[in-house]
mmCIF file of the N, C-alpha and C atoms, coordinates in Angstrom:
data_MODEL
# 
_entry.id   MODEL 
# 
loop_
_atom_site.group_PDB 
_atom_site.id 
_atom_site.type_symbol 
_atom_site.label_atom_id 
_atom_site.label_alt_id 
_atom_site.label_comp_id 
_atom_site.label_asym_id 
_atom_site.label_entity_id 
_atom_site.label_seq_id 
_atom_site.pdbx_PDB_ins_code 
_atom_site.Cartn_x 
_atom_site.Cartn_y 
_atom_site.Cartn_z 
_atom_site.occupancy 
_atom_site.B_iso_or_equiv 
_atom_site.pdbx_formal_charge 
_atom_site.auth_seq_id 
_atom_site.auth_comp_id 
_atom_site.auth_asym_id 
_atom_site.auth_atom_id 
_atom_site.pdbx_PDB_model_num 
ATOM 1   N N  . UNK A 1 1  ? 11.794  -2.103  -7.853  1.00 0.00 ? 1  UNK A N  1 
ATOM 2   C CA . UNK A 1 1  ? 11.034  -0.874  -7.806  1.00 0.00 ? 1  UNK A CA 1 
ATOM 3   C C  . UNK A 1 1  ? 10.346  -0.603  -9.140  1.00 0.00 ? 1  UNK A C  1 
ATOM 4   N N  . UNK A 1 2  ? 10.897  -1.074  -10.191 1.00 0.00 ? 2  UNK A N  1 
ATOM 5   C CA . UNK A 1 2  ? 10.281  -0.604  -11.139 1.00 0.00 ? 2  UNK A CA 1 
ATOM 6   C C  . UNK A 1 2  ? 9.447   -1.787  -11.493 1.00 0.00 ? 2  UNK A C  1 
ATOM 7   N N  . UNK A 1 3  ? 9.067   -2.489  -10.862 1.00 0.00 ? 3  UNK A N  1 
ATOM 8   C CA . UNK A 1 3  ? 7.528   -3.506  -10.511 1.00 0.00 ? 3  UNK A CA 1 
ATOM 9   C C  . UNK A 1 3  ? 6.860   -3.015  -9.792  1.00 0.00 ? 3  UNK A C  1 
ATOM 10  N N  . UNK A 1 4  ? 7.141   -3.016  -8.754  1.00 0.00 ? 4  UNK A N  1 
ATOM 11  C CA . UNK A 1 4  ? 5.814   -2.720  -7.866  1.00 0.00 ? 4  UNK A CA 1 
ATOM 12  C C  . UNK A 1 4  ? 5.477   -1.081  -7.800  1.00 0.00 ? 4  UNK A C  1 
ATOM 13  N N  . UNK A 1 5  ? 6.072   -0.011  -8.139  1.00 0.00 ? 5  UNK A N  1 
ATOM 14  C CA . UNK A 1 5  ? 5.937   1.550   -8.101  1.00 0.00 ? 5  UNK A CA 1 
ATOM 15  C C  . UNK A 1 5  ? 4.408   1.116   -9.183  1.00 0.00 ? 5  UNK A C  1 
ATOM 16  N N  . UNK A 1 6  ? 4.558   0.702   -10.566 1.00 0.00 ? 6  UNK A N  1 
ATOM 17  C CA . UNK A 1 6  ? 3.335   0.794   -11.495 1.00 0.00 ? 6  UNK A CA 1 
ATOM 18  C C  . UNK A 1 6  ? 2.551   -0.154  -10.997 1.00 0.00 ? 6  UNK A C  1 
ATOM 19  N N  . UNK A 1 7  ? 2.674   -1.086  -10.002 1.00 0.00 ? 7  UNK A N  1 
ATOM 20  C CA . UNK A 1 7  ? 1.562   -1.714  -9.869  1.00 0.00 ? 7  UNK A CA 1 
ATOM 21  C C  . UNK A 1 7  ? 0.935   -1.469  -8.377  1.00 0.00 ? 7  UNK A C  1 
ATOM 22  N N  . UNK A 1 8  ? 1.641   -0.879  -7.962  1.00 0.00 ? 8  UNK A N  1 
ATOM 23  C CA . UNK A 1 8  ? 0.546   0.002   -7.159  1.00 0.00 ? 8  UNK A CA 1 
ATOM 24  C C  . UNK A 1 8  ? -0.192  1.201   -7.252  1.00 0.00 ? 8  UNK A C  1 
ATOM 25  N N  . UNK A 1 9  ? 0.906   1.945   -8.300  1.00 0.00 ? 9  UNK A N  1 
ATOM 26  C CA . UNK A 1 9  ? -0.628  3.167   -8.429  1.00 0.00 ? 9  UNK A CA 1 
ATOM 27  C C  . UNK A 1 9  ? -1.339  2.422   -9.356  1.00 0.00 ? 9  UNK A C  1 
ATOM 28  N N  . UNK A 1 10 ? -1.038  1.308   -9.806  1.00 0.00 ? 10 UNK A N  1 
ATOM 29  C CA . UNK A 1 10 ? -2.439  0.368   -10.561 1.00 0.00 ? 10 UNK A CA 1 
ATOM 30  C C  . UNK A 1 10 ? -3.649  0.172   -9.765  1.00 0.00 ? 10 UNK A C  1 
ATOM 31  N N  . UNK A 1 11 ? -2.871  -0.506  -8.633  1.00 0.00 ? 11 UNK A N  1 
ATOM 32  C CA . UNK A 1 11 ? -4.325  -0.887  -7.960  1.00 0.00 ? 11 UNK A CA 1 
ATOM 33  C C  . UNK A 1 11 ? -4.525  0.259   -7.499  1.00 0.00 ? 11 UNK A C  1 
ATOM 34  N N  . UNK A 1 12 ? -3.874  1.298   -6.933  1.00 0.00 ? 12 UNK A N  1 
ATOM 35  C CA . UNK A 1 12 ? -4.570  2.501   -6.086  1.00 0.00 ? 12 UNK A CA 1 
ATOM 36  C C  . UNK A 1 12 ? -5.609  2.471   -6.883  1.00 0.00 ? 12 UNK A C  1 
ATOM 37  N N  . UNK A 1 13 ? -5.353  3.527   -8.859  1.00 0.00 ? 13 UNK A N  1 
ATOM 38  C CA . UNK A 1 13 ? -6.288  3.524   -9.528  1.00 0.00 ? 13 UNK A CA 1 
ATOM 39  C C  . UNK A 1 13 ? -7.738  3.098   -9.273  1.00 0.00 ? 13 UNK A C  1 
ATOM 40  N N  . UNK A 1 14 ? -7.175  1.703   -9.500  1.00 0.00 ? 14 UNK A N  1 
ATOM 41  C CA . UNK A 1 14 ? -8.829  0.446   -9.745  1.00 0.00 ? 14 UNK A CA 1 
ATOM 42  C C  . UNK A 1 14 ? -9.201  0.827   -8.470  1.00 0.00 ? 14 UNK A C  1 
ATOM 43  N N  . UNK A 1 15 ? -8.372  0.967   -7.520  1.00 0.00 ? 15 UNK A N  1 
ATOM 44  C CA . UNK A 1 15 ? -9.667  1.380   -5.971  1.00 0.00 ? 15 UNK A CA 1 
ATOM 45  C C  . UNK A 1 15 ? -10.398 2.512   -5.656  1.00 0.00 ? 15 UNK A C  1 
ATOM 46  N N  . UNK A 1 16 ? -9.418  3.473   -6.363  1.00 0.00 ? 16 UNK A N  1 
ATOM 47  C CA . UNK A 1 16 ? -10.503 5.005   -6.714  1.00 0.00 ? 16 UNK A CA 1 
ATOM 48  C C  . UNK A 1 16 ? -11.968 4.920   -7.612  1.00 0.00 ? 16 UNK A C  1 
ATOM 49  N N  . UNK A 1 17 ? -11.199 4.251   -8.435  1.00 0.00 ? 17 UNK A N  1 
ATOM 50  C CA . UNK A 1 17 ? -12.139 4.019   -9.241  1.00 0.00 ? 17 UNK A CA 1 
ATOM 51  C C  . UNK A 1 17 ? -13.431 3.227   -8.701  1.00 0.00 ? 17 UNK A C  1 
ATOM 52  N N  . UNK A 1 18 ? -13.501 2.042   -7.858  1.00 0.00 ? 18 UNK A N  1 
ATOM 53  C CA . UNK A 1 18 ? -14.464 1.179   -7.552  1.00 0.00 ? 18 UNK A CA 1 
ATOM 54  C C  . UNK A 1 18 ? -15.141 2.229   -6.068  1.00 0.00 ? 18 UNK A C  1 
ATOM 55  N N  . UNK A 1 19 ? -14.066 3.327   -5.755  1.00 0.00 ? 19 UNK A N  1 
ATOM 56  C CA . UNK A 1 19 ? -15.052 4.215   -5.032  1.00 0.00 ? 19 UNK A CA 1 
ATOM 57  C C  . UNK A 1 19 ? -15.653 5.141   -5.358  1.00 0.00 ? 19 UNK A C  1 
ATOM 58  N N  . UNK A 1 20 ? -15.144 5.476   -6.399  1.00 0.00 ? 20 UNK A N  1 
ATOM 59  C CA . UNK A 1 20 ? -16.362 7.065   -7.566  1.00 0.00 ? 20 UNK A CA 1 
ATOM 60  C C  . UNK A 1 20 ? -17.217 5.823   -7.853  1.00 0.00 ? 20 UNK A C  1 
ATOM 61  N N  . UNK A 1 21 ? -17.186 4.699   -8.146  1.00 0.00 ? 21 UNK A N  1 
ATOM 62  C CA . UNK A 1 21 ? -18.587 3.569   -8.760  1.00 0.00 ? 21 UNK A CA 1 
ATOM 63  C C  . UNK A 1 21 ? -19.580 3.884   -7.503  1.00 0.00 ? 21 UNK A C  1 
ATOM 64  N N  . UNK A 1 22 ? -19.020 3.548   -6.452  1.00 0.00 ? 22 UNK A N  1 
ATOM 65  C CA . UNK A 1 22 ? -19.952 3.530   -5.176  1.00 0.00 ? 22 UNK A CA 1 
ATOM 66  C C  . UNK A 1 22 ? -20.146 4.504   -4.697  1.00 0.00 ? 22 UNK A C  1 
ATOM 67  N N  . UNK A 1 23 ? -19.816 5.577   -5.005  1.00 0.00 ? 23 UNK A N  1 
ATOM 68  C CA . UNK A 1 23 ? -20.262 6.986   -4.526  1.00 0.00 ? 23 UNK A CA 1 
ATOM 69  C C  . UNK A 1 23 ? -21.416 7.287   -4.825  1.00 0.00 ? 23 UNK A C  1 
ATOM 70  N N  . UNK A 1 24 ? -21.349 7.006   -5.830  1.00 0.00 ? 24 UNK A N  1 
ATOM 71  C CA . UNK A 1 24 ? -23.477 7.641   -6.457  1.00 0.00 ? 24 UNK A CA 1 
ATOM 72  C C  . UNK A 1 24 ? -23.944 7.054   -5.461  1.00 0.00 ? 24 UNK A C  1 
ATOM 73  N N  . UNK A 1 25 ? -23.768 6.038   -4.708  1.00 0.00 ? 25 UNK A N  1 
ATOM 74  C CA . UNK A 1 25 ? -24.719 4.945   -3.902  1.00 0.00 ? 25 UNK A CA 1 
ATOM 75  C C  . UNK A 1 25 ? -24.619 5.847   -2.460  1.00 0.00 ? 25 UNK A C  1 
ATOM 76  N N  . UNK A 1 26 ? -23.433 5.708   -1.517  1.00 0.00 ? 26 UNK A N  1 
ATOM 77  C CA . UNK A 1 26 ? -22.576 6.391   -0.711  1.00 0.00 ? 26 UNK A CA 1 
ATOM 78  C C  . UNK A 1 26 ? -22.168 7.701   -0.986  1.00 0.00 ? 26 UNK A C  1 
ATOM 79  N N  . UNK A 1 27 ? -22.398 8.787   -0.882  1.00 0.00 ? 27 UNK A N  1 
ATOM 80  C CA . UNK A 1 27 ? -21.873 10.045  -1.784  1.00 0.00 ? 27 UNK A CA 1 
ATOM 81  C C  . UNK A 1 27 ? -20.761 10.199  -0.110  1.00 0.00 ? 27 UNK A C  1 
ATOM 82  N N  . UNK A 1 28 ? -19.170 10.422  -0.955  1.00 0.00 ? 28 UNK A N  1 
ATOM 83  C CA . UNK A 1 28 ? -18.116 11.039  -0.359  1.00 0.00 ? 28 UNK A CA 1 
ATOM 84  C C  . UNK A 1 28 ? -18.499 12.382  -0.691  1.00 0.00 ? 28 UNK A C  1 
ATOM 85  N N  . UNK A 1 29 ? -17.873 13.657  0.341   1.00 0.00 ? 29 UNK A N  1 
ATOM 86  C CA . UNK A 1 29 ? -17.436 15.081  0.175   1.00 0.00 ? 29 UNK A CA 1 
ATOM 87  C C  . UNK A 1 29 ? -15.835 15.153  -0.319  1.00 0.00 ? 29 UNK A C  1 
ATOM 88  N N  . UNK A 1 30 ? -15.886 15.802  -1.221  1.00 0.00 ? 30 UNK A N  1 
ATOM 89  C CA . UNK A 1 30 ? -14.271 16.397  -1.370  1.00 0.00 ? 30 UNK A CA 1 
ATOM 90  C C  . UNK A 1 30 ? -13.976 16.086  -0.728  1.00 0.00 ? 30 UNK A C  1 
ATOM 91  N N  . UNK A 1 31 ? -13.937 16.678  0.502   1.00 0.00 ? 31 UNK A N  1 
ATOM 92  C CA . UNK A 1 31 ? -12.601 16.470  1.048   1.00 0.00 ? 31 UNK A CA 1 
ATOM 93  C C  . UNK A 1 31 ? -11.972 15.458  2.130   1.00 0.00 ? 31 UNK A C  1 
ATOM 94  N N  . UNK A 1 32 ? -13.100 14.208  1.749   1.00 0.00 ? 32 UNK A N  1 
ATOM 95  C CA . UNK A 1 32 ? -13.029 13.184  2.392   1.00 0.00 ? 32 UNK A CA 1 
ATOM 96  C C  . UNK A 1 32 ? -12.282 12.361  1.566   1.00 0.00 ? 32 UNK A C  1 
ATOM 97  N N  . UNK A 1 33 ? -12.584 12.502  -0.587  1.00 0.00 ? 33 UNK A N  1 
ATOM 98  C CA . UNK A 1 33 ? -12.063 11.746  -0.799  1.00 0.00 ? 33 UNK A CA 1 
ATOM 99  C C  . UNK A 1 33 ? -10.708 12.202  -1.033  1.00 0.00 ? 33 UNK A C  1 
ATOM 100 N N  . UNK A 1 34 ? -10.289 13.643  -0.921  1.00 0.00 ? 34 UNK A N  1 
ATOM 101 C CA . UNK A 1 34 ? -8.951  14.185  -0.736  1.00 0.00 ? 34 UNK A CA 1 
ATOM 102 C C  . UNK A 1 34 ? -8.109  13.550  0.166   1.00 0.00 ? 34 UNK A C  1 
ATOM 103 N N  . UNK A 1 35 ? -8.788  13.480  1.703   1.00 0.00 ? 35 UNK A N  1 
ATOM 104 C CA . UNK A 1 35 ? -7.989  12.947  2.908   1.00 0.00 ? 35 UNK A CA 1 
ATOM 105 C C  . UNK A 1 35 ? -7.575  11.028  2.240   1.00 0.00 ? 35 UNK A C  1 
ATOM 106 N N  . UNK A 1 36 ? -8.346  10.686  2.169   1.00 0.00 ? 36 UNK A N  1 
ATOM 107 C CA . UNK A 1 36 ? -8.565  9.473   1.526   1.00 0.00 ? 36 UNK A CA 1 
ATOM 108 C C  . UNK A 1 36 ? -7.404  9.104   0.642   1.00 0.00 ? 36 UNK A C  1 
ATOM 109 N N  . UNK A 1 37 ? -7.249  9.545   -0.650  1.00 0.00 ? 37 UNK A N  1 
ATOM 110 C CA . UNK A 1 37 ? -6.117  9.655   -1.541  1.00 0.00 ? 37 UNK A CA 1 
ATOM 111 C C  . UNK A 1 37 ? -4.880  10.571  -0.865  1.00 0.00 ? 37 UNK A C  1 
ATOM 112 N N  . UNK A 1 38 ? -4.660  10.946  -0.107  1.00 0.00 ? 38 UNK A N  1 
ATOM 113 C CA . UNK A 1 38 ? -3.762  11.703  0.640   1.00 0.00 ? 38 UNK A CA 1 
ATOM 114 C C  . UNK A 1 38 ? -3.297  10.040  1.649   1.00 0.00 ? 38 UNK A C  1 
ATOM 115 N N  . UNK A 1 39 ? -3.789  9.700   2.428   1.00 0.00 ? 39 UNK A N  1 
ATOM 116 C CA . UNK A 1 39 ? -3.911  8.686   3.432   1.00 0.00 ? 39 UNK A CA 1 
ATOM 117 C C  . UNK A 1 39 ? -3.240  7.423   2.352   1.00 0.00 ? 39 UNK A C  1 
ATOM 118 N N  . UNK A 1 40 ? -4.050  7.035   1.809   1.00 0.00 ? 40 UNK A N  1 
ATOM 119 C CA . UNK A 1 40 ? -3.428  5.801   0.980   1.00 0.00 ? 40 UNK A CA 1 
ATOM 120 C C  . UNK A 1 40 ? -2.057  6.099   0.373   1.00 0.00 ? 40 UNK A C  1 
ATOM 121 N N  . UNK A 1 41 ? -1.638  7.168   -0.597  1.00 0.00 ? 41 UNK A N  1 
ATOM 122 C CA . UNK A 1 41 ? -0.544  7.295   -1.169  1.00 0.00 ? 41 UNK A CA 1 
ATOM 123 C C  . UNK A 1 41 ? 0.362   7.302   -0.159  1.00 0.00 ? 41 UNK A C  1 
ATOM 124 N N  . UNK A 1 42 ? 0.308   7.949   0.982   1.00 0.00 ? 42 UNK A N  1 
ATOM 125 C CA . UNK A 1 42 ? 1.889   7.860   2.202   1.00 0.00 ? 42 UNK A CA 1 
ATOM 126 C C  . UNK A 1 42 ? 1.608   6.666   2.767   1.00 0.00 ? 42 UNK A C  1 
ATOM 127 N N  . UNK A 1 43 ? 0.480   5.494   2.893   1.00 0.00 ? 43 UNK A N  1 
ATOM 128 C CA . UNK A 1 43 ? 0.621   4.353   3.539   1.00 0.00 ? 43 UNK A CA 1 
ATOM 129 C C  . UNK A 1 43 ? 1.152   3.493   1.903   1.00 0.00 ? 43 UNK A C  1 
ATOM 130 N N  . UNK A 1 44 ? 1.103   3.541   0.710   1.00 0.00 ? 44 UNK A N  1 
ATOM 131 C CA . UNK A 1 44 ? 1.598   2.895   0.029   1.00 0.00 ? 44 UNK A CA 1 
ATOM 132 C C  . UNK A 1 44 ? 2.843   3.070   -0.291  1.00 0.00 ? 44 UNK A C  1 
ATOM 133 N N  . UNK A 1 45 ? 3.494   4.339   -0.018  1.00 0.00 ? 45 UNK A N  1 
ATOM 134 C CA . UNK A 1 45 ? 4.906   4.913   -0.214  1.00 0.00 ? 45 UNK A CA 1 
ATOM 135 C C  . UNK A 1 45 ? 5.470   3.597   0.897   1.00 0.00 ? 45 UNK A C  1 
ATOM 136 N N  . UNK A 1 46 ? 5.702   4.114   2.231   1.00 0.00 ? 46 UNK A N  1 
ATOM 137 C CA . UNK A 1 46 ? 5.807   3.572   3.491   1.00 0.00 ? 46 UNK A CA 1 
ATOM 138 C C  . UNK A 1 46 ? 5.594   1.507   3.393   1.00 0.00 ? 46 UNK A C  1 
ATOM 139 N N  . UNK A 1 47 ? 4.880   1.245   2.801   1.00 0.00 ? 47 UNK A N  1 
ATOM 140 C CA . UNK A 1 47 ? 4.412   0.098   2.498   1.00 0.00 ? 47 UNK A CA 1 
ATOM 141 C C  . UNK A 1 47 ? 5.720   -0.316  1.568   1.00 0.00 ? 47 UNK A C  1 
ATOM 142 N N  . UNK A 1 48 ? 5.806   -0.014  0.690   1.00 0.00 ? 48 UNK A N  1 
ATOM 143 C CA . UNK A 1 48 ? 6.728   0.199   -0.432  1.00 0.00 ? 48 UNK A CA 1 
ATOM 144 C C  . UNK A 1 48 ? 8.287   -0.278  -0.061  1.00 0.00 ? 48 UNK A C  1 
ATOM 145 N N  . UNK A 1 49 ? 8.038   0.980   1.000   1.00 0.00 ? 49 UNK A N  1 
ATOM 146 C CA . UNK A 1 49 ? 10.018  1.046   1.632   1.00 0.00 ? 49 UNK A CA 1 
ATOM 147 C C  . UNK A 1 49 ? 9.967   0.248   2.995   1.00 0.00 ? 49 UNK A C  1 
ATOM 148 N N  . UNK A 1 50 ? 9.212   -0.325  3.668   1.00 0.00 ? 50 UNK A N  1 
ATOM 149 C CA . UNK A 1 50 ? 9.124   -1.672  4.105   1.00 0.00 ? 50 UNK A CA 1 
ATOM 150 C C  . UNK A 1 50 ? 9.519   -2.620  4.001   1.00 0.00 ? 50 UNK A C  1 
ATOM 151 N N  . UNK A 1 51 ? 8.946   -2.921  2.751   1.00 0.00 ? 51 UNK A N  1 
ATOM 152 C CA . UNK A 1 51 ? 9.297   -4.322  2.194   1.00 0.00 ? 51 UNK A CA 1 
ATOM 153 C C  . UNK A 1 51 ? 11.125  -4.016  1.926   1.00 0.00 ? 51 UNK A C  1 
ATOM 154 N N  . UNK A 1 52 ? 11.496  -3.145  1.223   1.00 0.00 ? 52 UNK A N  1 
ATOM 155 C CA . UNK A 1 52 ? 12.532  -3.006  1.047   1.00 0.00 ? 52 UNK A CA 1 
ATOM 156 C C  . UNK A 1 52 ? 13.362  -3.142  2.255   1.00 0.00 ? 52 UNK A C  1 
ATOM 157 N N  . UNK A 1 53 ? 13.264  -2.670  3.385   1.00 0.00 ? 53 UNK A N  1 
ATOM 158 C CA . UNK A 1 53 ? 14.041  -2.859  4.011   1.00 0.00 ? 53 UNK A CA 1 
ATOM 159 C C  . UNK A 1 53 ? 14.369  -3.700  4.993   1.00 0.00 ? 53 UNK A C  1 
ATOM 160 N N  . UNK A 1 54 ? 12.411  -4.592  4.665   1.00 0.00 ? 54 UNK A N  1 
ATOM 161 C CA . UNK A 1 54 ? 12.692  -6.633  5.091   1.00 0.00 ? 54 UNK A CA 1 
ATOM 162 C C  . UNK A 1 54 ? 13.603  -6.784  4.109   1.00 0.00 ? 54 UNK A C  1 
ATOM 163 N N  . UNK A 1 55 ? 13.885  -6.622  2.792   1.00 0.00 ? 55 UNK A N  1 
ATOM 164 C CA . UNK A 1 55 ? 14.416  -7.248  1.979   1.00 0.00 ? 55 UNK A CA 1 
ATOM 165 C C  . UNK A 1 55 ? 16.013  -6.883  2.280   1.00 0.00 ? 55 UNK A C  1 
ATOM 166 N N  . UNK A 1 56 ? 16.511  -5.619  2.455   1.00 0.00 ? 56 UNK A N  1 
ATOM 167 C CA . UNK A 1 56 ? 17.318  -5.573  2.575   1.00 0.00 ? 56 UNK A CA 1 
ATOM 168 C C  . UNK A 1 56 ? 17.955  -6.249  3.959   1.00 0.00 ? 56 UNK A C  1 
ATOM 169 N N  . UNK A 1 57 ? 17.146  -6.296  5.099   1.00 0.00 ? 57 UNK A N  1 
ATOM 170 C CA . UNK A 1 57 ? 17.827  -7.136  6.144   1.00 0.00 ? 57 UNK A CA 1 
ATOM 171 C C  . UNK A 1 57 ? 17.904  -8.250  6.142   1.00 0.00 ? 57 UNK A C  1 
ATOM 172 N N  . UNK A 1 58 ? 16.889  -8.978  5.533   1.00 0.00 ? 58 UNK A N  1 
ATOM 173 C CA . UNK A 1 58 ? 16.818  -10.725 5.262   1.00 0.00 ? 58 UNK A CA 1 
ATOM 174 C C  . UNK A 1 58 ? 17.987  -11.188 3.994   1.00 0.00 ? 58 UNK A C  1 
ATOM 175 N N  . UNK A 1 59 ? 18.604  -10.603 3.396   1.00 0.00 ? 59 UNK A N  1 
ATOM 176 C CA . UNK A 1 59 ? 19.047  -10.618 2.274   1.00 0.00 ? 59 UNK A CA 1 
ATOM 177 C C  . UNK A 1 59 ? 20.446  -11.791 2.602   1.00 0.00 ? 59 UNK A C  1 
ATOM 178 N N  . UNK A 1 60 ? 21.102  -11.400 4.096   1.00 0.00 ? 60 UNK A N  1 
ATOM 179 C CA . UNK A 1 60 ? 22.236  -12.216 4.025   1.00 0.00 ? 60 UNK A CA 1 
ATOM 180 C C  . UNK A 1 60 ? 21.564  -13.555 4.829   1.00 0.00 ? 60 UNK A C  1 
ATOM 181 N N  . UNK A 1 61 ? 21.816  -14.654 4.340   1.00 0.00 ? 61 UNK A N  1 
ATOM 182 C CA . UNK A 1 61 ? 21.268  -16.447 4.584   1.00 0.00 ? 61 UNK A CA 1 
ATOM 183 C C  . UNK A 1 61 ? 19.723  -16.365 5.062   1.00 0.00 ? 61 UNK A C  1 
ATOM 184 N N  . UNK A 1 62 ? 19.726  -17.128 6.012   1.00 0.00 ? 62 UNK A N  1 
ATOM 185 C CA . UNK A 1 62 ? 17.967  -17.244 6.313   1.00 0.00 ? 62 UNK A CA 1 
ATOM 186 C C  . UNK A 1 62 ? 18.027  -16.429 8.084   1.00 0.00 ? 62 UNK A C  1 
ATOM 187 N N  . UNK A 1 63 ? 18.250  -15.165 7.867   1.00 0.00 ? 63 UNK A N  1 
ATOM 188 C CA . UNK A 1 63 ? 18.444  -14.492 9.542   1.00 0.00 ? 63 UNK A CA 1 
ATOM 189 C C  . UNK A 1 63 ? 16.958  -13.835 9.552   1.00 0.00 ? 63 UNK A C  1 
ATOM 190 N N  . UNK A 1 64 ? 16.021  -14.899 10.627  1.00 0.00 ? 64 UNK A N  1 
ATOM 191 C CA . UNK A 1 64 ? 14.258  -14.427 10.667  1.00 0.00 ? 64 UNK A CA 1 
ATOM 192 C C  . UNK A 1 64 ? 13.891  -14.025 9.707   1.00 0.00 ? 64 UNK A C  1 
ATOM 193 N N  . UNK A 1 65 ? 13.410  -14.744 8.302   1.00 0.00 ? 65 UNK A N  1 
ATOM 194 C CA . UNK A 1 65 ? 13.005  -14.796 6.944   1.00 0.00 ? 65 UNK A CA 1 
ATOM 195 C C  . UNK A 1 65 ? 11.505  -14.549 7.875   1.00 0.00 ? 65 UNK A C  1 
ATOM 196 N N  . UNK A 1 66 ? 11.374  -15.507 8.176   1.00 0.00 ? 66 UNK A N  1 
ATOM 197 C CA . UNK A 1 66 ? 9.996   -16.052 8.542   1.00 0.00 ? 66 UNK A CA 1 
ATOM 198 C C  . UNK A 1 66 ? 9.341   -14.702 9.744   1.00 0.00 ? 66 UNK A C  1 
ATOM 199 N N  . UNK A 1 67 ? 9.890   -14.270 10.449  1.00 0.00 ? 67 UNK A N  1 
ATOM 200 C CA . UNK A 1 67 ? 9.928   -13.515 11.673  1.00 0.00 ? 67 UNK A CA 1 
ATOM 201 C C  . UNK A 1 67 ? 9.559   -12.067 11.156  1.00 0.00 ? 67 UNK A C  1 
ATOM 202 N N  . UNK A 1 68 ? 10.376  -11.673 10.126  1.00 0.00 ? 68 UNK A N  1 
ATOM 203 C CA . UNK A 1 68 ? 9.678   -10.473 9.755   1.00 0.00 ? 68 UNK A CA 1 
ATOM 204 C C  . UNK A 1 68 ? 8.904   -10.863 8.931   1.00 0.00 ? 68 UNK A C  1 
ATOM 205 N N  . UNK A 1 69 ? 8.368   -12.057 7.732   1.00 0.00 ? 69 UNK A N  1 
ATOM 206 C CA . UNK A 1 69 ? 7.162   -11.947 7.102   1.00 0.00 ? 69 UNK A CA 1 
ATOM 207 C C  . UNK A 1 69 ? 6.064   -11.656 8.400   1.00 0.00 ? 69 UNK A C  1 
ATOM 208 N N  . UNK A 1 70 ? 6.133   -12.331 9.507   1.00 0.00 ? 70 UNK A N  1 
ATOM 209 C CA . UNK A 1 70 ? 4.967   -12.324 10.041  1.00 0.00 ? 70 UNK A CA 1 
ATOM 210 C C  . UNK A 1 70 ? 4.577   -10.641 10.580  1.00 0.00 ? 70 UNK A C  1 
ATOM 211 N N  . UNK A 1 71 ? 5.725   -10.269 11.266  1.00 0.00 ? 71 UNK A N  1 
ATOM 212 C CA . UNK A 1 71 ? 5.591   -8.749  11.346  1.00 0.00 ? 71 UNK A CA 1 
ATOM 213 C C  . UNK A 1 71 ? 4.939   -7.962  10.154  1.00 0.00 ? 71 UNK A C  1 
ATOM 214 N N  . UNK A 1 72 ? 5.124   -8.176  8.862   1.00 0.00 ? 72 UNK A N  1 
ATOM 215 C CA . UNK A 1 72 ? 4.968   -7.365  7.757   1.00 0.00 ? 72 UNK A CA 1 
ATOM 216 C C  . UNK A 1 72 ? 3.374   -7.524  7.813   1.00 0.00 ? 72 UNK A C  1 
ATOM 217 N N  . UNK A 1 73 ? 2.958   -9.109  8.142   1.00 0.00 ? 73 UNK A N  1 
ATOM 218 C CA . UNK A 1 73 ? 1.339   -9.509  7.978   1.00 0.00 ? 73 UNK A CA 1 
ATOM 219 C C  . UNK A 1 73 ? 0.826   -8.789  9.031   1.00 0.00 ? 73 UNK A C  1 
ATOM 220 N N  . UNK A 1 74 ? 1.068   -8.905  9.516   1.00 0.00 ? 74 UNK A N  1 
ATOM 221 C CA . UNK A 1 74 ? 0.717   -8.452  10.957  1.00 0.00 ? 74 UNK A CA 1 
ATOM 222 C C  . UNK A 1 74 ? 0.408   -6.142  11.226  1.00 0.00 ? 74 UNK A C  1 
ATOM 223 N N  . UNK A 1 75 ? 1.628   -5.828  10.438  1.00 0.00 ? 75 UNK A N  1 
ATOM 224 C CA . UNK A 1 75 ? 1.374   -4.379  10.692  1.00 0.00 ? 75 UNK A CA 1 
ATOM 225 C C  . UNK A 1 75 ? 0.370   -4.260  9.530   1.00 0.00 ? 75 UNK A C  1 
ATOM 226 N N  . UNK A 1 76 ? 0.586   -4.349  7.957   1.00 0.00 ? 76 UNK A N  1 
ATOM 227 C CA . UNK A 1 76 ? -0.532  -4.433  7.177   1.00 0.00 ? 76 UNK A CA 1 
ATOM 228 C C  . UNK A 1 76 ? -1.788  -4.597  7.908   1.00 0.00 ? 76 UNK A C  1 
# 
């Protein structure tokens, strides 16, 4: 957790950011890019505790290693 928590509001960041770049071009309203940053932060939370809890079920030998990566690709 204390990897991936800073490196996702990293990239969140850089993706806000590369959308205020493209806004002058595209102009968002408030409160689109409100919903927007609202929307991403609970799908990256959720994203987050996912993985954790492939990790925590795959954790004892090899029980569908492979079976939930594909699920994980797949709901992403």
């Amino acid at each position: 957790a204390l990897v991936d928590v800073p490196l996702f509001w990293t990239l969140m960041c850089l993706m806000f950011g590369v959308v205020l770049l493209i806004n002058h071009i595209c102009p968002l309203e408030a409160i689109d890019l409100l919903t927007l940053i609202i929307c991403v932060t609970g799908y990256g939370a959720s994203l987050v505790l996912l993985i954790y809890l492939i990790a925590f079920r795959c954790r004892r030998g090899r029980s569908n290693r492979y079976i939930w990566t594909s699920i994980f690709v797949l709901v992403s």
